[in-house]
C-alpha positions in Angstrom: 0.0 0.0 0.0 1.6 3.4 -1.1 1.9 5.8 1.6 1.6 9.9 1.1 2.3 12.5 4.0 0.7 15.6 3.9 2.2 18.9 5.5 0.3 22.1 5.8 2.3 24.6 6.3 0.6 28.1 4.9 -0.2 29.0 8.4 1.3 31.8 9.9 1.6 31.2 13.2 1.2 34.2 15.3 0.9 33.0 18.7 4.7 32.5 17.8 5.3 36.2 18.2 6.3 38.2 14.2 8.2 37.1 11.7 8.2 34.5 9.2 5.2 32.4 8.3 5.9 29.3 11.8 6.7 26.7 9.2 9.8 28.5 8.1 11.3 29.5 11.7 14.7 28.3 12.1 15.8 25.5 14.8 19.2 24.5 14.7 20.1 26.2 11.4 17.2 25.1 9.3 13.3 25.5 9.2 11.1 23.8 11.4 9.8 22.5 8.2 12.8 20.7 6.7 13.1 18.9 9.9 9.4 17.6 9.9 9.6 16.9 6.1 13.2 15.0 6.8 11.3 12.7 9.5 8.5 12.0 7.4 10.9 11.3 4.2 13.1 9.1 5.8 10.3 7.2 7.3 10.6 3.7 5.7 7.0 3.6 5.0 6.5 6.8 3.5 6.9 7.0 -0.3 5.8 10.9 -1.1 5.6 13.8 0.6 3.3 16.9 -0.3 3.8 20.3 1.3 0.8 22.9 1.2 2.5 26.3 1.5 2.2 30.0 1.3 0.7 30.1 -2.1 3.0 33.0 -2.3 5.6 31.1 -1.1 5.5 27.9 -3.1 8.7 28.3 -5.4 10.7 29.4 -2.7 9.8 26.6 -0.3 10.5 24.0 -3.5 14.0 25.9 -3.9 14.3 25.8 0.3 13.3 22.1 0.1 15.5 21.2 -2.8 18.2 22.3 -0.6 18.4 19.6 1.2 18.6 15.9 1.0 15.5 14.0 1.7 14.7 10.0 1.5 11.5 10.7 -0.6 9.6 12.6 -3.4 8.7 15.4 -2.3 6.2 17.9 -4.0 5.5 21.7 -2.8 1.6 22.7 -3.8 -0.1 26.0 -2.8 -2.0 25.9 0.4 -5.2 28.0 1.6 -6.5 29.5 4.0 -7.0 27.4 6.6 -5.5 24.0 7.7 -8.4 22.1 6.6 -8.4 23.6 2.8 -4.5 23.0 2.7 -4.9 19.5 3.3 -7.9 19.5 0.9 -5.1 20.7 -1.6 -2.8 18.4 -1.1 -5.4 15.5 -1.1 -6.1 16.8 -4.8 -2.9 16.6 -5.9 -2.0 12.7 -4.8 -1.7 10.0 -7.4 -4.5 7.3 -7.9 -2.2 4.8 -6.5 -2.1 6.4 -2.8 -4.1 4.2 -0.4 -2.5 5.9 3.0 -2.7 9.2 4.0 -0.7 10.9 6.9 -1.4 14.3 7.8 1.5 16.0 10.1 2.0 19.5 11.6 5.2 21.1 10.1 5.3 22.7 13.7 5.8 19.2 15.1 9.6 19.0 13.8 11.0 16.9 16.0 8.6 13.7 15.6 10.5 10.5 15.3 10.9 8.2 11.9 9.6 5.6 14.4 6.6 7.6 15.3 5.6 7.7 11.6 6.4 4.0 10.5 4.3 3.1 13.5 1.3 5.8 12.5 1.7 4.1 8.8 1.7 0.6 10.1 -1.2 1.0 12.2 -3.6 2.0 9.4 -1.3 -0.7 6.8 -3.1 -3.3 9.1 -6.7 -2.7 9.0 -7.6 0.7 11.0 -9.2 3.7 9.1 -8.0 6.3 11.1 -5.0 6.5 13.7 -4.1 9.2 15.9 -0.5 9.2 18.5 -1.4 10.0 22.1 1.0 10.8 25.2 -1.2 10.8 28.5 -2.1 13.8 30.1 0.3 14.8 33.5 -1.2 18.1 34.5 -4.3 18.5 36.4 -6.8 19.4 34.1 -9.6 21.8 35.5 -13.0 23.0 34.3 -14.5 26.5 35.5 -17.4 28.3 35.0 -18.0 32.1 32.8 -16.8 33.8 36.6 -13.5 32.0 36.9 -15.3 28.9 39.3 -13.6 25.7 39.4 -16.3 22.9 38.4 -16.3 19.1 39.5 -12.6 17.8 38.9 -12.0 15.6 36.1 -11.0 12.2 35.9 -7.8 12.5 33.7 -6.9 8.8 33.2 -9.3 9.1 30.2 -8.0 12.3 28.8 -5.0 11.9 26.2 -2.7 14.7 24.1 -3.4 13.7 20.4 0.7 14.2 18.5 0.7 13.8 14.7 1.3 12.7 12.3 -2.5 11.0 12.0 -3.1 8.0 9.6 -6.0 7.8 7.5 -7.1 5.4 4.8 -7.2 7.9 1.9 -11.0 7.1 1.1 -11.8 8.3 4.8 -10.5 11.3 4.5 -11.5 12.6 1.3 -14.6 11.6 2.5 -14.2 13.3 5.7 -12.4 16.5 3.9 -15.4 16.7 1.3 -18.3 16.5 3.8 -16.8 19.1 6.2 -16.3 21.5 3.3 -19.8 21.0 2.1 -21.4 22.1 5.5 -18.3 24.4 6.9 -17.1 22.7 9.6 -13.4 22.2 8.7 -11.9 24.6 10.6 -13.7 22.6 14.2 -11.0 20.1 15.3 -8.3 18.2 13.0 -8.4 15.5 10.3 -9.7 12.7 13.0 -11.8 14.7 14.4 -13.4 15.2 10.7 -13.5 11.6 10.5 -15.0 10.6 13.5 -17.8 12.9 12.6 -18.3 10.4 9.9 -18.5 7.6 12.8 -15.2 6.3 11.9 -13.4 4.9 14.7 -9.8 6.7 15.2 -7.7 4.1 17.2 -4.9 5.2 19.1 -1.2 4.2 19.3 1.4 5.5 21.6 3.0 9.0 20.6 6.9 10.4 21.6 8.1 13.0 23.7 9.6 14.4 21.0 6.4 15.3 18.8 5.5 17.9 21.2 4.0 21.0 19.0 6.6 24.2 18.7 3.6 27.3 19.1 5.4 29.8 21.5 8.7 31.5 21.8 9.7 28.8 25.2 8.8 25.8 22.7 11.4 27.4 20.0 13.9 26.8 23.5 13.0 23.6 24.6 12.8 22.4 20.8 16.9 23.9 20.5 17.8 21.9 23.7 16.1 18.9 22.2 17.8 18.9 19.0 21.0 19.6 20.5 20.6 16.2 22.6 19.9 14.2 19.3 22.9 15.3 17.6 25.2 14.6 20.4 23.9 11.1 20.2 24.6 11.1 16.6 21.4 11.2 15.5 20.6 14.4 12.6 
């Protein structure tokens, strides 16, 4: 079964403080894109990899991505304006012969080859839609409109969903074309979308180092973490 990832990346990412669109911060010397397109690329199950960016952007991301060497095709197509249309996009543009889909935050640089071979594998035998979790350690509260703390909740349920996300590719076209049709893609991610559909997502266990880079202090811990690969060796 041929595998595709999917990046959107035309986001700009303002929580991130100014500057260049969050895909194309630097960590370690190079975007936070080329790292998360290096992970899914050298991935043994991944055959292709589609970028969505910037439409205003797209040559100079190919150039940017050209740059550097990569373990898979890798295609650069313009994205839109929100997540959900970017991965529509990129859905578009696959080959007939894709039957996997695995949709991955560009933010999420750091996410290891292992973490995507197991995503791929996952849906390879038999699930329609997988998502990586990492249980939650903070106490999570709920409060009322004046500030109010409400009953407690139980936390052993609760779960941080990582990507990448598998999909079987007919799921989420499906998904992607129904959510378009009544507006709803920007309300949650691509599992989300499907289980709207009443897909079952199953879950398999996420990494450390997929946590999502959205402010400044992420930037920091994502530098220390990088720095700790590559005196192991690892790049």
């Amino acid at each position: 079964m041929s595998v595709a990832a999917i990046v959107p990346a035309a986001g700009r990412g303002e929580r991130l403080g100014p500057g260049a669109p969050k895909a194309l911060r630097l960590l370690g010397g190079a975007p936070l894109l080329v790292h998360a397109v290096r992970a899914l690329s050298r991935a043994r199950s991944v055959d292709m990899v589609v970028v969505a960016a910037p439409p205003v952007e797209v040559a100079s991301v190919r150039a940017l991505l050209a740059d550097h060497e990569l373990g898979a095709e890798v295609e650069v197509v313009a994205g839109g304006r929100t997540r959900s249309d970017s991965v529509r996009r990129a859905l578009a543009s696959l080959p007939p012969g894709v039957d996997i889909v695995l949709v991955h935050d560009a933010a999420r640089p750091l996410a290891p080859e292992e973490l995507v071979d197991s995503v791929a594998r996952a849906v390879r035998d038999g699930a329609d839609a997988v998502v990586p979790v990492m249980a939650v350690t903070d106490a999570i509260i709920r409060v009322d409109d004046g500030g109010r703390v409400l009953d407690p909740l139980d936390r052993s349920g609760l779960r941080v969903a990582q990507t990448p996300q598998g999909f079987r590719r007919a799921a989420l076209e499906e998904a992607h074309r129904v959510a378009a049709a009544n507006g709803s893609g920007s309300l949650g991610d691509d599992a989300a979308l499907v289980s709207r559909l009443g897909i079952g997502v199953l879950t398999v266990p996420g990494s450390e180092e997929a946590f999502l880079v959205t402010r400044p202090i992420d930037l920091v811990l994502a530098e220390a973490a990088l720095a700790r690969r590559r005196a192991r060796g690892v790049r």
